[in-house]
N, C-alpha and C positions, 0 to 999 in steps of 0.2 A: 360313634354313637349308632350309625344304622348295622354295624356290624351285631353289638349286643339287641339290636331290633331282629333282625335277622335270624341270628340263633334262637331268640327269644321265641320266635313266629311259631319257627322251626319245631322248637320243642313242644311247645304249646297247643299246637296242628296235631303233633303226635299222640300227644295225652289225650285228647277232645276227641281220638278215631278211637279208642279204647270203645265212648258211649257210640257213637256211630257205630262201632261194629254190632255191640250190644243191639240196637235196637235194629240195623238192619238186618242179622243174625233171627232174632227173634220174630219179629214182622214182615222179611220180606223175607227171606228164606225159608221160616215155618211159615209164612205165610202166602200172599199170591205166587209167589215164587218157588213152592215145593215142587213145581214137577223139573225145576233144574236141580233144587239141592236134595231128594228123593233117593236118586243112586248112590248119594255120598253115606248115606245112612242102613244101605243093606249089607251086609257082613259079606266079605270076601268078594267083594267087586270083581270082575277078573280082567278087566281091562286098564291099560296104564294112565287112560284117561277117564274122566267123570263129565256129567255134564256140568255137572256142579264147580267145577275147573272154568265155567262161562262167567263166572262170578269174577275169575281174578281178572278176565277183560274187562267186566262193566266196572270194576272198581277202580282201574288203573285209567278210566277216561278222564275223570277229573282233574287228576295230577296230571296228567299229560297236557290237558287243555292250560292249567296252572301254567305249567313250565313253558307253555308257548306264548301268552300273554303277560306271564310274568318277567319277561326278556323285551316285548317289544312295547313302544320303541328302547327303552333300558330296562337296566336290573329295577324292580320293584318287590314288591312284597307278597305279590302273587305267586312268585317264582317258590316263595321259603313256602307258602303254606304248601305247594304242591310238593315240596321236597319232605316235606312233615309228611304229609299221606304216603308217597313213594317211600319213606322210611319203615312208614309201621306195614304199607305191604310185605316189604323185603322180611321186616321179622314176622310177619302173620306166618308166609310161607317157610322160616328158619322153623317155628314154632309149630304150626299145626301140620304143614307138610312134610316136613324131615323129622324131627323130636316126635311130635303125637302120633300121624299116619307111618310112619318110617315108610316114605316114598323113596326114600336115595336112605343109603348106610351112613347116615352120619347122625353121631352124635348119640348112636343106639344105648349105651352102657352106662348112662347117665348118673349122678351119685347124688347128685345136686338138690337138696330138701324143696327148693320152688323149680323147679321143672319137671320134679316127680309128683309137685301138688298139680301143675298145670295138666300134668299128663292123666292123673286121678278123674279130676273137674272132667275132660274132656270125654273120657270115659263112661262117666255117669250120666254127658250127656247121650251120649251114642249106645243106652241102653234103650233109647226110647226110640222106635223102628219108626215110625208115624208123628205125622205133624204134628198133633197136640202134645200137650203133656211134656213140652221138653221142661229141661232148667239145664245154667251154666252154660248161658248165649257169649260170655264174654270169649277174651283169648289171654290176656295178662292176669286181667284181677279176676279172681275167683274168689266163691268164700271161704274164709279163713278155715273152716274144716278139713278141705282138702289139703292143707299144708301137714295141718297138725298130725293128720293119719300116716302123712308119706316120709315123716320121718324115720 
């Protein structure tokens, strides 16, 4: 039984960072937080790094804290939620740094109707150079328009 607890957590942590990105995305990124996520939004950056790259440390502390309290003194349930964030990090960075940024060659030539809508969404947000005025804070769910276009 703690096992389907587990995965459950697990899954569940994962789905629930979707809104967490959403609004830290939108409020803390467009918001107090523009002058790290600023550079990520000027076209043709020309270094390999961003400040905005400071993001994946501050978001990778909670999991991390997760995974160290969720071990001691046993396995518990802190462990799965931090394994659920450390998951949707791993795809944040498959998704928005490889697929959308093409940071690293992979995955360039893509065919796939939702990767090309995700890719669309992220787009339309990164027309908007300045903090206000964005839309399409999410990373997974975008709205259905963008699908519909990228087929």
């Amino acid at each position: 039984m703690n096992v389907l607890i587990y995965i459950g957590t697990t899954l569940l942590t994962f789905i629930i960072m979707e809104g967490v990105t959403w609004c830290t995305h939108k409020y803390i990124m467009h918001g107090f937080g523009w002058f790290l996520h600023a550079d990520h939004h000027q076209p043709g950056y020309p270094h390999v790094f961003e400040k905005n790259d400071a993001f994946f440390v501050i978001f990778a502390i909670p999991s991390i804290l997760l995974f160290y309290f969720g071990v001691s003194p046993e396995l518990n349930v802190l462990f799965f939620i931090g394994l659920g964030i450390f998951c949707y990090g791993v795809s944040y960075f498959l998704i928005h740094d490889v697929l959308i940024h093409k940071r690293f060659n992979w995955f360039k030539n893509t065919k796939n109707w939702y990767l090309k809508g995700l890719r669309k969404a992220h787009r339309i947000h990164h027309k908007h150079l300045d903090k206000p005025d964005g839309e399409c804070f999410g990373m997974l769910l975008v709205p259905f328009k963008y699908f519909k276009k990228s087929q």
